[in-house]
Every structure is written in structure tokens, then in C-alpha cells.
N, C-alpha and C positions, 0 to 999 in steps of 0.2 A: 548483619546487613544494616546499612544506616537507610534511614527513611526519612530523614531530613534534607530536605530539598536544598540545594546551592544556590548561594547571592545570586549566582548566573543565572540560575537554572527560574528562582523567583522574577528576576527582570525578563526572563526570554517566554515566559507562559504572561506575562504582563501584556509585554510586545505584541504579543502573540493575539491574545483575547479585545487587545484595543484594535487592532489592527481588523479585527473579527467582525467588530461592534460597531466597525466603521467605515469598512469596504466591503462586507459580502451582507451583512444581515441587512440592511436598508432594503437590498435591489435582490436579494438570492430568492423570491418569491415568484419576481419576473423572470428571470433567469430560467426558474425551474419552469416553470408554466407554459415559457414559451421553447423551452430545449436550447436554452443559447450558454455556451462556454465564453468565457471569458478571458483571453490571452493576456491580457492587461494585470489580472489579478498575479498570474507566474512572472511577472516583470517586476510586481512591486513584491514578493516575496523574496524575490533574486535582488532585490533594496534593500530588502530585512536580513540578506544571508543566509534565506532560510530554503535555501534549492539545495544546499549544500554544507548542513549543518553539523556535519557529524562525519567529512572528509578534512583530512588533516589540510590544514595551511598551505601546505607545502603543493598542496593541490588545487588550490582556489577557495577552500570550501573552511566554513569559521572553525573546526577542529575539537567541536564539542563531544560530548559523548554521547552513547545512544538512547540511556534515557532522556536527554532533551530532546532528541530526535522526535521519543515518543511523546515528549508532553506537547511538541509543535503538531504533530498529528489531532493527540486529542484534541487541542484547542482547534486548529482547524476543522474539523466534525462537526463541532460543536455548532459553527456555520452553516454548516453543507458533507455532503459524506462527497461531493464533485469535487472538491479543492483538495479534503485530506486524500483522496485517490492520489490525486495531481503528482502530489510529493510521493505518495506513495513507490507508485511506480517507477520517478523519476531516480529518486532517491534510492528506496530500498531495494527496489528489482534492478534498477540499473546501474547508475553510478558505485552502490556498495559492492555489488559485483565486478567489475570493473577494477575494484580498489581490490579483490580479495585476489582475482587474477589473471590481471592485465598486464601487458607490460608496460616499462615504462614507457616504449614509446607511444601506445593505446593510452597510457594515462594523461599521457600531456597533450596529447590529441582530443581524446575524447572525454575523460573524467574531468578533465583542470576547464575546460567552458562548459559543460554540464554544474561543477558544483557554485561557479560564477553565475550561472542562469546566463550566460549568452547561450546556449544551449539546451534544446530539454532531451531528454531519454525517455525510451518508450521501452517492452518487454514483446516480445514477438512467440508463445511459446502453444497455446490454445488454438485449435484447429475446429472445424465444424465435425470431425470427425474422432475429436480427442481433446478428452477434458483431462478428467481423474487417470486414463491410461493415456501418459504421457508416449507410450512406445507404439502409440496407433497412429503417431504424426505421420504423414504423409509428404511433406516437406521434402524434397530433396538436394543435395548441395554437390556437384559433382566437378573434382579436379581438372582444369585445362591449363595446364602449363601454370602459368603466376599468380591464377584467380581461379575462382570457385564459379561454378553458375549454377545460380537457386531458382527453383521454380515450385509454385505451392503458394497457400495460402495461409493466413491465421486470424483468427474470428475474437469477438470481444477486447480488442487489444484499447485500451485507455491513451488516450492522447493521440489517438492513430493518424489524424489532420494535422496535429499541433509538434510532435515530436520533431524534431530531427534526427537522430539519431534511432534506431532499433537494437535490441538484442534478441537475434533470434536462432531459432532450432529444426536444425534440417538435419535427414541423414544422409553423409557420407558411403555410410555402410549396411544395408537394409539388414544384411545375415547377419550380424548381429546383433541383432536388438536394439534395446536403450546401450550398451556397449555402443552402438556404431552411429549413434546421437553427438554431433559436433556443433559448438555456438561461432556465431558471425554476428561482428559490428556490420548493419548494413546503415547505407547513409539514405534517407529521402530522395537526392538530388540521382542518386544511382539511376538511370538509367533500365525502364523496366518494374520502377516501383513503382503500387500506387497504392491509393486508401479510398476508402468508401465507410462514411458513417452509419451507426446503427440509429433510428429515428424509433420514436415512440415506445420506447423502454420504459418497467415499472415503476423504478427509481432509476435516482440520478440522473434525471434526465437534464440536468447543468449540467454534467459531463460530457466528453465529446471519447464516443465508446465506436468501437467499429472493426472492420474488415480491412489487412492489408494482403498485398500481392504480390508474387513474384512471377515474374516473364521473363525468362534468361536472362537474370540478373547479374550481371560481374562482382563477383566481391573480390580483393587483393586479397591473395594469400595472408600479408600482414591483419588482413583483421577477423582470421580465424583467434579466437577465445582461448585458452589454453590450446592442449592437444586433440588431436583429432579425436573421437570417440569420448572424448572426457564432458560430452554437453550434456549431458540426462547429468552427472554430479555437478557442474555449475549449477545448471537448474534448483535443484535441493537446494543447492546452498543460497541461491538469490530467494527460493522461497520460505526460507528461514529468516530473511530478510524483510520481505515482501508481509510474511502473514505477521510478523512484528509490531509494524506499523498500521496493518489494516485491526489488530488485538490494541493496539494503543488507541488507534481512533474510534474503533466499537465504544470507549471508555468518554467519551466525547458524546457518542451520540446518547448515552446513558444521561449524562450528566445536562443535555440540551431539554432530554423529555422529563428530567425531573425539576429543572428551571421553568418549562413552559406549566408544568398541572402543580409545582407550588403555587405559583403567581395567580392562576386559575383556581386554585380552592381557594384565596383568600377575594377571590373577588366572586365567587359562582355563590349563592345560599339555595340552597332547598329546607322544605320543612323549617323554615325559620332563622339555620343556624349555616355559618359556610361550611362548602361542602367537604372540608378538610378535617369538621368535627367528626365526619361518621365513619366509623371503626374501617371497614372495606373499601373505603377511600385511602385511609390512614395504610392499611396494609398495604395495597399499591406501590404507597407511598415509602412505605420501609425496605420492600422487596427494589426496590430502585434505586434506593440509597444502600443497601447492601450490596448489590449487585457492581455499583460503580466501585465501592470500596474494594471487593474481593477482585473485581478483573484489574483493578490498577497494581496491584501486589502481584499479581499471576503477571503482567507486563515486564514491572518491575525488576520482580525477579530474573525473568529473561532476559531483560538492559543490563543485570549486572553483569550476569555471565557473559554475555557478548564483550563487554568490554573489560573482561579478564582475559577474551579469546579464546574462550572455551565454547564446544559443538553444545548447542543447547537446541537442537531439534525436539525434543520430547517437552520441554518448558516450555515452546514458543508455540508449538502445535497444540497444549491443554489453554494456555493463555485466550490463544486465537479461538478456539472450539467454545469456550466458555464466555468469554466477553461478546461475541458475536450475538451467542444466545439470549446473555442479559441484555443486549442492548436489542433485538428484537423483541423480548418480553417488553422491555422498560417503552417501548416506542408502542406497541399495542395498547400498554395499560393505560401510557396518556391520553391514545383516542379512547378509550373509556370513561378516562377520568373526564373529559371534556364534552362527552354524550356525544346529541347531534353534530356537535361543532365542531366535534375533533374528525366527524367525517366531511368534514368541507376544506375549501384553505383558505379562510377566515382566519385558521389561524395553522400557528407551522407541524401539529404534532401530525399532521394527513402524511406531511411530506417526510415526517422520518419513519413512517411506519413503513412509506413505500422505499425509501433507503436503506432501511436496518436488513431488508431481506435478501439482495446481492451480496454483502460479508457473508450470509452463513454458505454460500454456494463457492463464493471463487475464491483462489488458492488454497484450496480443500478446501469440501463441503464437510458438511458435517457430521456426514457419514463416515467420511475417510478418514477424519480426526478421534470420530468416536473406536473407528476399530485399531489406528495408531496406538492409543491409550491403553485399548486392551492387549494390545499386543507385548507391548512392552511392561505392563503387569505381568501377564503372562512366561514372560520370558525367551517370547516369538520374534524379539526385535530388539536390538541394539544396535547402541551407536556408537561407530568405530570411529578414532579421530580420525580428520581428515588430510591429506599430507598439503594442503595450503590453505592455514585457519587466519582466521579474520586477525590482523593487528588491535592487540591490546591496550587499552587507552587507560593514560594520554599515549597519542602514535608517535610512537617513536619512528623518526623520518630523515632521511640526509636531507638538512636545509640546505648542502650546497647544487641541490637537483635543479634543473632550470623551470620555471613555471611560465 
């Protein structure tokens, strides 16, 4: 495995962190403070090419691979954990799904202005009723002739105002299970949609998080998802996707709270000397810079395998289970390291300590991931390939396709 970063990959984490340094860090305090998202900032990402970083050409989107994906995540975090969502969602749960299996006429409909940012993608999958048991959705999608009509709700869905586009999860078939789980592109504009924001959340409250609806919603048969019944396996597979990216920007927010309490020990003294000389400071400080090294390797590792095309569920799920946690260690220990002040927002480590703790909860918690792990120790769980795996990069693509 090489671990040497690409010329590309050096200029797109450059792009990435000035872009950082100069559109969300100034103003992401008001933002936060006052719950305001920002539509503007997804317009100028969609400038940077970075809605669509990691969809081939042939699709709109700049055609990189998925660890730059991950390092645009991280750096985004590093801002705000509301912006690396943004992509999160946009990208990893929807569009990469989309590209794993859509057709092509869903691709050039819907993937090819999503990975351009004239379009954003949202994820439709969470119920008030069903989190981690995905088969308790209540959603339901039922045949009339050349359309579907969905009625049901879904809770915490990121970008739920701002999207255009949805992927979401109803059953067709209640008797059987997650078997009878089918996905549908639904549009905003549909007739019967709507969305309602979630207000006064822990973190993230830059985000624009919330409740959408369905009222006898028409969907065109064409923008059922694969096959019928096959929406509980989309699902897995966008959240191998999905927890990728929220496992790369955990690495972000590591690396934010160990920027803010170095800069902090060298200006804080007690007892005489800064606060960076005393041993239980210093550890903090190692456990934080450990933490960042070890979840970017567990990332890593899972970027490669993705873009060999190989099922890397078990990598992406320790990746995401472990960075998660270090980046809520590392965001507690800054407000430590910062005493009274890290409990104010005077300065930013307040604000990631209240963001670090929605990763360990959504797309698996971390309970679900700790019993994954042992499962599959165990020998209780394996992962069979799947018979439509992610294109192996570079993607190889008919350039003569229309975009």
C-alpha cells in the first residue's frame, strides 16, 4: 500500500484547506450560533468540483479517486462537521449510489447535475420509528400503473430544504421484510413533498437537518432504484459509502482540536511555564495526534479497497467506529485542555465537542459497529460479493455516453 499522497491529491487538500481558511472559518461561528446554513458555500464547492469529486467525467464529476474524496471530507471538518456532511450525503449516500446502480438514464438525469452541483442529493432512509432497524420503516410505496405513490415520513435527513433530489426507502412489500424494501429517486418539485427543519440541535447546528414527507406522492416507475425489493442492499451499500466519508471527516475534526489546544498551550502559562510543558497536557496532546494518524490509515485503507472495487464493509465500519471515537476524545480533551474557555465559544473547541457526538450515533452508532466487529471475529458475519460492485478506479467509462 503506498502512502504517499498524489501531486493531485497534494493540490486538491491545498484547494481544499485555503478554501477552508477563507470561506467558512471567518463566519462558521455565526453560522453556528445563529443555526444558519449556507447554500452559497455548495455553489462554490460545485466551483472547486468538489460536489463530484470522485464521479467519473463522463458524468460531470472531476473523476478522482476515493481517497481524495476522503481528504476533501477531512479538510472540510476541519471547518465545520455542517459542510463535510453537505458532501457527505450529497456525494457518498447519493450520487455514489446512483453511479453503483443507476441506470444510465437515472445517471444522466440525475447523477451528471448532482456531480456538476447544479443539483444537490439528499438520503431519505431514517424514520422516527427506525434508526439502526432499518426493517421498521414504515414508508410505503405502492404500484398504480406507471408510478409508485409513497406515503411516510423520514426524520434527520441532512439537506432536507436544500436538496433536490432524494433517495429514499419505502416498502413495496411489507411481508417480506427488508427483502420487500425498494429505493426511489423522488424529486422536491413532486407534488405531495415536503420538508420541515430540525431547530435547536446539539451540534451542527450550521446544518440544515430535518423531517421530510410523503402525501400520495407520484413517483415514475423509471425512478425505482434497481429492482424491486433490492432497497434494504442499495442501502448497505450507500452506507459503506456514506460512513467512508463521515470516518474521513472524523479525521478533520481530530486534526481541528489538535490545531486549536496546540496554538492554546503555546499562548495559555500556568505555574510559570506554557501549558504545553505539563506532562497531562502533553498526553492529551499525543493521544490526539495518535488518534488522527491511526483513523487516517483505517480511512485509507478503505479508499483503497474501494477503488480496487472490492466490498470493504468490515474496513469502512472499524474505520468509521474508531475515528468517530477519536475525534470525540480529541474534541473533549481540547475543552479541557482550554479549561474555562474551552467551555464557552470564545473560542471553537465548545463547537466541536458539540459536533464530534452526532458521528458516533448516525450511520451506525457505535454500538452497531462495535457488535459488527465482533461479529465478524467471530465468524457470525461475512461479506459475500455483491453482484453490482462499485467501478474500480480509474473508471473505466464509454466516453462516447452523452453527458
Amino acid at each position: 500500500m503506498n502512502f504517499d499522497y498524489s501531486e493531485e491529491q497534494v493540490m486538491l487538500r491545498s484547494t481544499v484547506r485555503n478554501f477552508v481558511d477563507k470561506e467558512i472559518m471567518p463566519y462558521i461561528g455565526e453560522w453556528d450560533s445563529k443555526g444558519l446554513f449556507q447554500p452559497h458555500i455548495m455553489k462554490r464547492l460545485a466551483e472547486l468540483g468538489l460536489m463530484g469529486v470522485c464521479i467519473p467525467e463522463s458524468y460531470g464529476g472531476s473523476g478522482m479517486d476515493y481517497n481524495s474524496l476522503a481528504i476533501v471530507c477531512e479538510e472540510l471538518e476541519r471547518g465545520d462537521t455542517a459542510y463535510r456532511t453537505a458532501v457527505s450525503v450529497h456525494t457518498g449516500l447519493n450520487s455514489l449510489t446512483l453511479l453503483q446502480w443507476g441506470t444510465e438514464e437515472q445517471k444522466h438525469k440525475y447523477l451528471t447535475p448532482q456531480a456538476k452541483g447544479i443539483k444537490v442529493g439528499a438520503f431519505g432512509l431514517t424514520e422516527p420509528g427506525a434508526g439502526s432497524d432499518v426493517a421498521a420503516i414504515s414508508t410505503t410505496a405502492v404500484k398504480d400503473g406507471d408510478h409508485y405513490i409513497l406515503n411516510g415520513q423520514k426524520t434527520w435527513i441532512s439537506l432536507c430544504d436544500i436538496a433536490d433530489h432524494f433517495l429514499v426507502f419505502a416498502y413495496t412489500d411489507k411481508s417480506k421484510k427488508h427483502h420487500g424494501i425498494s429505493a426511489f429517486i423522488v424529486e422536491r418539485t413532486m407534488p405531495g413533498f415536503s420538508s420541515k427543519a430540525i431547530k435547536n440541535k446539539l451540534g451542527i447546528r450550521a446544518g440544515n437537518t430535518g423531517e421530510i414527507f410523503f402525501d400520495q406522492v407520484r413517483v415514475p416507475k423509471e425512478n425505482l432504484l434497481g429492482k424491486e425489493g433490492e432497497g434494504f442492499k442499495i442501502a448497505m451499500s450507500a452506507l459503506d459509502n456514506g460512513r467512508f466519508t463521515v470516518a474521513a471527516g472524523a479525521c478533520g475534526l481530530i486534526m481541528a482540536s489538535l490545531e486549536a489546544s496546540v496554538k492554546y498551550c503555546h499562548e495559555r502559562k500556568t505555574f510559570g511555564k506554557e501549558i504545553g510543558k505539563h506532562q497531562l497536557v502533553q498526553q492529551m496532546i499525543a493521544n490526539m495526534e495518535a488518534g488522527l494518524q491511526m483513523s487516517r490509515l483505517l480511512v485509507f485503507k478503505a479508499g483503497e479497497l474501494k477503488n480496487k472495487g472490492v466490498r470493504n464493509t468490515r474496513e469502512t465500519s472499524l474505520a468509521k467506529w474508531q475515528a468517530c471515537d477519536f475525534a470525540n476524545k480529541a474534541a473533549d480533551d481540547a475543552v479541557q485542555i482550554h479549561g474555562a474557555y474551552g467551555y464557552s465559544d470564545e473560542y471553537p473547541v465548545a463547537r466541536y465537542l458539540r459536533n464530534s457526538k452526532a458521528p458516533v450515533i448516525y450511520e451506525g452508532t457505535r454500538e452497531i459497529h462495535t457488535i459488527m466487529q465482533a461479529e465478524y471475529v467471530l465468524g457470525y458475519r461475512t461479506d459475500k460479493p455483491l453482484n453490482e460492485m462499485l467501478p474500480s478506479w480509474p473508471f473505466q467509462v464509454d466516453s462516447n455516453l452523452p453527458v
